[in-house]
N, C-alpha and C positions, 0 to 999 in steps of 0.2 A: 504493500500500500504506500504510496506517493505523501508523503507528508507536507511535501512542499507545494501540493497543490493549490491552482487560486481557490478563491473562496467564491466568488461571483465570475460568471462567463455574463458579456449582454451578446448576441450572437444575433449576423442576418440580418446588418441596418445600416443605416449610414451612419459613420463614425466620423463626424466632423472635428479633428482634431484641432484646428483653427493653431496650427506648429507654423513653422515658417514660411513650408510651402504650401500650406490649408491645405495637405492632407487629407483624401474621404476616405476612410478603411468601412469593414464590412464586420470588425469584431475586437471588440476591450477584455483584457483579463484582468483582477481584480484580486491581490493577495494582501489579505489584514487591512493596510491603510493608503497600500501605494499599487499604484499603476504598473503590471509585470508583461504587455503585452497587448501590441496592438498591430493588427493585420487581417488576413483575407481570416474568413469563417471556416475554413476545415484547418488553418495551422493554427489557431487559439481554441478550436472546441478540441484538439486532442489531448492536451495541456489540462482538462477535466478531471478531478477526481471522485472519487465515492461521492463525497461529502460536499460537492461543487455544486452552487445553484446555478443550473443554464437558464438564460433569459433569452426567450427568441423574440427578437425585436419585430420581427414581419414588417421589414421596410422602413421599420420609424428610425426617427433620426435621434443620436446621441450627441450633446454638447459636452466643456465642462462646464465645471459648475460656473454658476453664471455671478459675476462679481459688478454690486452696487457702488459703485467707487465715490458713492457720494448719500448716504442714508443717514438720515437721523433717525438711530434705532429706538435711542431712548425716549427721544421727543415723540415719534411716530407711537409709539405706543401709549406715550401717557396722554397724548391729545387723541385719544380714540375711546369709545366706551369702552368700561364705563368708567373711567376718570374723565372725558370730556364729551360735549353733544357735539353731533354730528351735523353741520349749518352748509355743508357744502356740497356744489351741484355734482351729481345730479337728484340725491336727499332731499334738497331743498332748492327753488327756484326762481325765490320774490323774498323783497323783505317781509310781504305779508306770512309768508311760512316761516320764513325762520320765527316773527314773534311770536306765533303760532307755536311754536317749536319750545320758544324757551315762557310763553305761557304755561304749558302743560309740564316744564322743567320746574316752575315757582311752586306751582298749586303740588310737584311729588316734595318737595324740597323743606327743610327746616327754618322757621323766620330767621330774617341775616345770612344763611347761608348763601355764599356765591354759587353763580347759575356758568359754567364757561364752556365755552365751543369752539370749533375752528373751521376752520374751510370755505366763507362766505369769498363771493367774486364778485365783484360791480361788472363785471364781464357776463355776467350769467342772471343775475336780476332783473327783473323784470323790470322794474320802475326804471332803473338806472337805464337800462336799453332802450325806453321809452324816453327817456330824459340826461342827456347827457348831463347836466348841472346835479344831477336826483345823486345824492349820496346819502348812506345810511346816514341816521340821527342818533341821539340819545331820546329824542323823542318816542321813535319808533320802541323801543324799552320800553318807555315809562309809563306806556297804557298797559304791558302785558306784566311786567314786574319792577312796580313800583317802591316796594321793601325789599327786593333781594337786589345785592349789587349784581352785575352784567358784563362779563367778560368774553367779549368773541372777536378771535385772532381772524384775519382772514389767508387766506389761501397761502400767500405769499412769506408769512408771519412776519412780516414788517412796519403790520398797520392793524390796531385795535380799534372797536368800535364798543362803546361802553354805554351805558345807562346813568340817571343821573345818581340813583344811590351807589352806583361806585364812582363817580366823580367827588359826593360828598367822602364815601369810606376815605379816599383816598387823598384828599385836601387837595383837590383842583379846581381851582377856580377862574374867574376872570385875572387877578391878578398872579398868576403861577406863572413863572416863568420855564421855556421846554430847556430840558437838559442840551449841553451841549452833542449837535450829532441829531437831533429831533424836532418835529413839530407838531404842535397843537393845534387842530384847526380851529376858527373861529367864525361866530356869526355875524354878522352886521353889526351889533350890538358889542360885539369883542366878550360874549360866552364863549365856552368851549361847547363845540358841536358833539363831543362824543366822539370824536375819531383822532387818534396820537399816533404817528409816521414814527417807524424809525426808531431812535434812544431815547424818542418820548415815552413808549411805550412802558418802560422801568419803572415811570411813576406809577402806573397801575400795578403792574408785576410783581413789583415786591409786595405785595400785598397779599399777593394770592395764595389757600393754602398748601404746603409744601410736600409731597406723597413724603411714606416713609423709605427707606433702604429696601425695605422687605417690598413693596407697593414698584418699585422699579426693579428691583429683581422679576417679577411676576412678568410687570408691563413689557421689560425686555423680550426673556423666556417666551411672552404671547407671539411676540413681533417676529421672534426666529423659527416659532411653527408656522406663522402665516410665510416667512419667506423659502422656506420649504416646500411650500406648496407652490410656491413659485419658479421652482428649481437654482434660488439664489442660496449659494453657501458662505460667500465673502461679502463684505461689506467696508466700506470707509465711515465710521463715527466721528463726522465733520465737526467738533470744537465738543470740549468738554473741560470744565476747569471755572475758573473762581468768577471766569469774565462772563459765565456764561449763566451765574448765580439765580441774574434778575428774569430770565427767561421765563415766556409761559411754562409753571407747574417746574420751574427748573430742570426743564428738559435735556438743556445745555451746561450742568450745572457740576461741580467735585463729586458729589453724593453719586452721578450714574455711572463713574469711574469704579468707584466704590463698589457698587451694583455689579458692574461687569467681572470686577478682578475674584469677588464673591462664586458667583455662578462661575468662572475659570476655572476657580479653584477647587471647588465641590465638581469638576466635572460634567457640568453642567452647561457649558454654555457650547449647543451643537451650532458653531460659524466660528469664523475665522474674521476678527473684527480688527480692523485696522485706525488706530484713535490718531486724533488732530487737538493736541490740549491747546485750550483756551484762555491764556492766561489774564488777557485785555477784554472788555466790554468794547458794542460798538460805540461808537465817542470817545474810545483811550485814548491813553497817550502812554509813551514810552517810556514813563515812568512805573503805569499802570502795569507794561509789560513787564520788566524787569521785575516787580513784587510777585505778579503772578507766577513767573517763572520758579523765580526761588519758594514759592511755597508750595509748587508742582513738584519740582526738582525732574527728573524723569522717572517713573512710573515703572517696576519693573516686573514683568511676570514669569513664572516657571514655565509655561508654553509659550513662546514669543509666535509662532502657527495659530496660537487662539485668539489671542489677545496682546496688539502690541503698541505701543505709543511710537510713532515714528518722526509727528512733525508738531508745529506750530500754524492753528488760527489766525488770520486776522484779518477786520472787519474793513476795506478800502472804501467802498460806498455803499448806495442802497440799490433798490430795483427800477426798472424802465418803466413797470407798469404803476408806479407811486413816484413818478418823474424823479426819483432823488437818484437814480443812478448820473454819475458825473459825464457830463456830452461837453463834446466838442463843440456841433450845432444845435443851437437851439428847438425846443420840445416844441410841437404844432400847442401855441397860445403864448409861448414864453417861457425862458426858465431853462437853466441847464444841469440843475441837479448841483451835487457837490459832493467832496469825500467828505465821508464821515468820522473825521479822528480829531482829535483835540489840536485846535490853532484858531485865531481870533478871523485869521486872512486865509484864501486859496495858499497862499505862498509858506505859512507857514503850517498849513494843514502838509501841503507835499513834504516840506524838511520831516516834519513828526512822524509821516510815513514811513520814507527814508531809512529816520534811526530805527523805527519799529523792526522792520526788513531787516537794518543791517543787527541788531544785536541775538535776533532768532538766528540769523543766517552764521554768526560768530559760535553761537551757541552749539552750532554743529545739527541744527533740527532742519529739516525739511521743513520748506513753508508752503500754504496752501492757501491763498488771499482770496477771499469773497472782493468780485469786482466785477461792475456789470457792463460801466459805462466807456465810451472812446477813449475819450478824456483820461478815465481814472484806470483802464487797463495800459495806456503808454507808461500812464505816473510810476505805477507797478513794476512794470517790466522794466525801467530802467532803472528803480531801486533795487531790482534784485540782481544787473550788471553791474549799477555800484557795489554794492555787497561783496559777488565777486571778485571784484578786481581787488577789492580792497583785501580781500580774505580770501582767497582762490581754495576752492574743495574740488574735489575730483567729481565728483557724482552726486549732488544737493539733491535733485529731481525736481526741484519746488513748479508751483502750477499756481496758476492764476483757477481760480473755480467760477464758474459759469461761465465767465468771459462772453457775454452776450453782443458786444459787438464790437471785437478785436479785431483789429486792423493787420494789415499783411505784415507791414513792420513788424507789430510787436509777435505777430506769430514766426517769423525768420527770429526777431532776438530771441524767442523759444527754444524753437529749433536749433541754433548755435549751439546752448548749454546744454541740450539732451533736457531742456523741461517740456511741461507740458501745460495744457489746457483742457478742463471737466468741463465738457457741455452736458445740456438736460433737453434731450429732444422732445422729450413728452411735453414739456412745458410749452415748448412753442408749440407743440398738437397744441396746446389747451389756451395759448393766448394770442394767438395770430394776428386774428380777428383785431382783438380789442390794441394789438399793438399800432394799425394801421393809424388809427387815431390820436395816437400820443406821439408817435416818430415820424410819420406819413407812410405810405404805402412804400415807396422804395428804400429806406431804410429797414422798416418791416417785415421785407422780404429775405434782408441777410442777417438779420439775427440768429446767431448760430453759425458762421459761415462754415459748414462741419466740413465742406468738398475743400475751400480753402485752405481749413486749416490740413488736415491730409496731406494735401501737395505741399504745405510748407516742411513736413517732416518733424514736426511736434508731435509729439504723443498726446495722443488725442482719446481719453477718455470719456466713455455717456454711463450717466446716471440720472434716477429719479429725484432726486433731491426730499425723496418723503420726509415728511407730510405734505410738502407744498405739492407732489404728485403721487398717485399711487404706486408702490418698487415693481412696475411693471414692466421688464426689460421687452417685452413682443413689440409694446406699444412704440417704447421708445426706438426699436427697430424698424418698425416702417415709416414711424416719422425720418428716420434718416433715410428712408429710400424712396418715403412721398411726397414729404414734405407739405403736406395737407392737413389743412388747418380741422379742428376739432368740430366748432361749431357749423362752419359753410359747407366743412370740402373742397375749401378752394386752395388750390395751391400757392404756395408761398416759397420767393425764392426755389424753383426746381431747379436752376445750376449749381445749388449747392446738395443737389441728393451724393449721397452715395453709392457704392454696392454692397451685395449681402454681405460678402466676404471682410471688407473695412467695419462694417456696422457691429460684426462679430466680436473683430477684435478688440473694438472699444468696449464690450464689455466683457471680455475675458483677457487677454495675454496684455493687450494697453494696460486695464487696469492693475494685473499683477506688478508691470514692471513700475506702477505707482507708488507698490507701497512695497517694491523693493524687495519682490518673491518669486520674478519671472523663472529662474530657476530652480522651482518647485511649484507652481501652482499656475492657473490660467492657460492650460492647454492638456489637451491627454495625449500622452506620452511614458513610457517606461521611465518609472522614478520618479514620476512625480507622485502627488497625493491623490488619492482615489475620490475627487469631486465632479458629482457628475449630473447634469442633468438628461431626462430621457423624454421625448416629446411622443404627442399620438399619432403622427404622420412624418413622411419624408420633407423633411423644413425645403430642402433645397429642389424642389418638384414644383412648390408652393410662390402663385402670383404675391405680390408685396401686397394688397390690399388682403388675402386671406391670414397674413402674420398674428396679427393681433386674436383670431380663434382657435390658435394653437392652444392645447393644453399640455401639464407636463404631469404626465403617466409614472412619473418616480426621479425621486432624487438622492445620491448616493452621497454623503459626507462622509471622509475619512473612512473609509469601504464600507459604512452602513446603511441600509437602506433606511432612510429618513420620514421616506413618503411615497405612496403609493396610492394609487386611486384603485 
């Protein structure tokens, strides 16, 4: 008897290895944790032993496992019931439903307790489509819960919409002044509207109250069986750390560090999660960083495969669709956004950058900077060739994250140092539409420039960016090959589609070599880790408009089968 046999055959499919030369084999071998064997289906089924589960694929397709290189696992989870209501489309479709929504939240609720939600879109509301000026109120609340304070993030989580008992909870008034990095809207009368952009948002946040250890363990633990049904085994836990305290339910916050190293360590946490500590809030300053650093220090764990701190957070500006991302040309009505970091002036918001950049980059961390806009992805990219120069490393990998409308320059100054740039193609599925009107239609079209950035020779990561999307890599797949918007169908920017094959890589082998594991994870191949996902059909048979009805039929972490329908 063969002791060395694999443990799992999948046999009789297409085995999309997504390796250098997108290899398609017909069969995977599978011993204990690592990948022993991949080729045609009669030289891996003989390789069977006794005790060898054969899986006959009958033509369906095997990926690996498929890596989110950009998830908020912990926020995704505790913003989802039942720690938060669900206000976003397609759940809810008017602001008449969501009050409706968080009516029937008051009437189950404890008097004073807070009522909180997330996922509302001014993109998707009814009134708001009807009325471009129509924005949620605090009004809208204050007929359906008048005693409970009201806390609903929307989609993007860059912008709250409150009630007026959490404006009282929370001492906001006419005369409040917005933290720096934020704004408060106001009404003719200079009340606050109920809606705070940005590091405004803290003045409500810190208020809210805070799950326990044990309450993020759980909300974790939920998020990694939901992404097993998804066939995702890795992820990137985009900022965690002291900056990330005042976050809705402290999503972002030391305590889900804590959570995660917890579940590690009890064996418990089935993914491979790659953290981004956060030591600065958005509106820091570089001062902000440095404490935070030192009381992160670096984070160490006995499986660095499970759980591993590899880089540094931090916050450059806001988003396109809340005009605060930083532009070059001005927004259709006015307005060009700005960074969001501590400085009185543009000029001295860039130096505070800068240092920010340069003292992660000394530290020896990989940085990963939220930047959305023209403006504020150049500012970036040429503080991290400052950095460089000043400090030269061999292999930083640092990445601009979303980079929604990076210019070919700063994708060449990318591609120079072997970095890269994380797009979110689902998001443009989902905001296409409403971008035509805030950028114009031809700007709108190459948000995301994903075919661009490709040719530039950046590594080019896609992810959902959950919560803000759901971690649905099919979706985010054929938005790279249709580039069709969510609500119309109408296309948007088509010179920038891709093909299947790049769309893959982004999120498998790109993603590995992000977090600095391409040599063990993010393709199937002999010696690497046994992560796999298994779909219900041949992927590569399949028109791009059929992608997104794929299901996945089982998913193998560290050679166990995870999930299976």
């Amino acid at each position: 008897m063969r002791d060395d046999a694999p443990s799992l055959l999948l046999t009789g499919g297409q085995v999309i290895t997504v390796d250098g030369a997108f290899t398609v084999a017909e069969a995977v071998a599978v011993r204990g944790d690592e990948i022993v064997a991949v080729g045609s289906d009669g030289d891996v089924r003989a390789l069977a032993g006794p005790s060898t589960r054969v899986v006959d694929l009958r033509g369906r397709s095997v990926l690996p496992g498929i890596n989110d290189s950009h998830l908020h696992g912990a926020a995704y989870g505790l913003t989802r019931p039942p720690f938060a209501l669900d206000v976003g489309h397609p759940t809810v479709s008017s602001i008449a439903g969501i009050a409706d929504t968080v009516r029937q939240a008051a009437r189950a609720a404890r008097p004073g307790d807070w009522i909180i939600g997330l996922g509302w879109d001014t993109g998707y509301l009814t009134e708001c489509r009807a009325d471009a000026r129509r924005l949620p109120h605090r009004h809208d609340l204050d007929a359906v819960a008048p005693e409970h304070p009201v806390c609903l993030t929307d989609f993007s989580s860059h912008m709250v919409w409150v009630n007026s008992a959490a404006l009282r909870r929370c001492g906001i008034g006419r005369e409040t002044t917005a933290v720096a990095g934020g704004i408060i809207d106001r009404d003719a009368d200079g009340e606050p509207t109920g809606i705070l952009r940005e590091a405004a948002q803290r003045l409500v946040q810190a208020f809210l109250p805070s799950p326990t250890v044990s309450q993020r363990r759980e909300a974790i633990a939920g998020v990694v069986r939901e992404l097993h049904t998804r066939g995702i085994t890795s992820y990137t836990e985009p900022g965690l750390g002291p900056g990330g305290s005042s976050a809705l339910l402290g999503g972002l916050a030391t305590e889900n560090w804590t959570a995660y190293a917890e579940l590690a360590a009890a064996g418990a946490l089935d993914a491979r999660v790659t953290v981004l500590l956060l030591p600065a809030p958005m509106g820091g300053s570089a001062a902000d960083l440095r404490a935070g650093l030192e009381q992160l220090r670096r984070p160490r764990t006995a499986d660095p495969r499970r759980l591993n701190a590899v880089g540094v957070k931090i916050f450059a500006d806001g988003v396109p669709p809340n005009r605060t991302a930083w532009m070059n040309e001005p927004y259709t009505g006015g307005g060009h956004g700005a960074l969001c970091v501590h400085g009185a002036t543009p000029e001295l918001q860039v130096e505070e950058l800068r240092e920010m950049v340069r003292i992660a980059h000394e530290a020896g961390f990989q940085l990963g900077v939220h930047v959305t806009g023209d403006r504020a992805i150049d500012t970036v990219v040429d503080a991290f060739v400052a950095a460089q120069r000043a400090a030269p490393r061999p292999d930083a990998r640092h990445y601009v994250i979303h980079g929604d409308f990076i210019s070919a320059a700063s994708l060449a100054g990318l591609a120079a140092h072997g970095w890269g740039v994380n797009m979110n193609p689902a998001i443009k599925w989902t905001i296409s539409d409403l971008m035509d009107d805030v950028v114009g239609a031809e700007r709108s079209a190459r948000q995301w420039p994903v075919r661009t950035a490709f040719d530039s020779g950046a590594t080019v990561c896609a992810s959902s960016d959950a919560p803000i999307t759901e971690p649905d890599w099919r979706q985010g797949v054929a938005a790279m090959l249709l580039r069709e918007s969510k609500a119309s169908g109408r296309p948007s920017g088509p010179e920038q589609c891709v093909g299947l094959e790049e769309a893959l890589r982004a999120y498998t082998v790109n993603a590995a070599r992000q977090d600095f594991a391409e040599t063990w994870k993010g393709s199937i191949e002999p010696g690497k880790v046994a992560d796999l996902c298994v779909l219900d059909r041949p992927l590569l048979d399949l028109d791009a408009h059929d992608i997104t009805e794929v299901r996945v039929d089982m998913t193998v972490f560290d050679g166990r089968v995870v999930h299976e329908r």
